[in-house]
C-alpha positions in Angstrom: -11.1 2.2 11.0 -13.3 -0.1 9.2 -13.2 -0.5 5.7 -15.3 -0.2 3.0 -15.7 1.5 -0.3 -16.6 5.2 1.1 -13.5 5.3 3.2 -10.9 4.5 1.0 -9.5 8.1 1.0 -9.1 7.6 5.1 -7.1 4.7 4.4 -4.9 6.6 1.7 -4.2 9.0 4.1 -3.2 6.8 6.8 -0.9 5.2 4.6 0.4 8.4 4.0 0.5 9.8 7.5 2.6 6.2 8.6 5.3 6.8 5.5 6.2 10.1 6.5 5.7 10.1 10.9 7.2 6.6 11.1 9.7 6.4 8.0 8.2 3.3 6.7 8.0 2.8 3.1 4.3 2.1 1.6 5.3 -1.8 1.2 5.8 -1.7 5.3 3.4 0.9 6.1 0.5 -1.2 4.5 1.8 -4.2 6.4 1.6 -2.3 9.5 -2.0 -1.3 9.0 -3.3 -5.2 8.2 -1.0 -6.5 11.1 -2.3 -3.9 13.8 -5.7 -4.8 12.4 -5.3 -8.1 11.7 -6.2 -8.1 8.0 -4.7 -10.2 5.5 -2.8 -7.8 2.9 -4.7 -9.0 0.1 -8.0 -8.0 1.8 -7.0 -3.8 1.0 -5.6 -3.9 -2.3 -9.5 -2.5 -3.6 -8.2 0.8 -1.1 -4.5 1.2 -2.6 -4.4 4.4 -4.8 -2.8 4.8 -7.9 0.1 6.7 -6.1 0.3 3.6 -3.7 0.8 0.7 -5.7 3.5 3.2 -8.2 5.5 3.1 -5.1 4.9 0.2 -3.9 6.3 -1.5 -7.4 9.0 1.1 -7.6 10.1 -0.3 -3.6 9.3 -4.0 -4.9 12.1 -3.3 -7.9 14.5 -1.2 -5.5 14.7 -3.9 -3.6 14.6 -6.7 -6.0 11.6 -8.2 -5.4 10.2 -7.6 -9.1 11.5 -7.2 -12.3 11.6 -3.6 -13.7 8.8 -3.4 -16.5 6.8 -1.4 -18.0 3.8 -1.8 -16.8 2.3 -2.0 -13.4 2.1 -6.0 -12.0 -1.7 -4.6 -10.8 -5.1 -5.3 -11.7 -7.3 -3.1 -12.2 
């Protein structure tokens, strides 16, 4: 899958389809995608959902990666 602005709905739903088939959390799950593609992660944060990055930050402060705050660390 190629990217690009009219597929980012794809890509959400590959991210999806990884977290639940393979157990991964949405942190490893996007890693996956860029690695088996060879991407660089920053080069899909345009295609990461609102849904996504919530977990993602949640993950991130689970495992103490960020700070808990109270807003979102993303740009919009």
């Amino acid at each position: 899958m190629s990217l690009s602005a009219n597929n980012s709905e794809a890509f959400a739903k590959h991210i999806e389809r990884l977290v639940h088939e393979k157990k991964l959390t949405y942190i490893e799950a996007v890693l996956h995608f860029c690695e088996t593609r060879r991407l660089e992660p920053e080069s899909v944060a345009p295609y990461l959902s609102t849904k996504m990055k919530t977990a993602m930050a949640k993950e991130a402060v689970d495992r103490h990666l960020l700070r808990a705050r109270r807003e979102l660390p993303f740009d919009d």
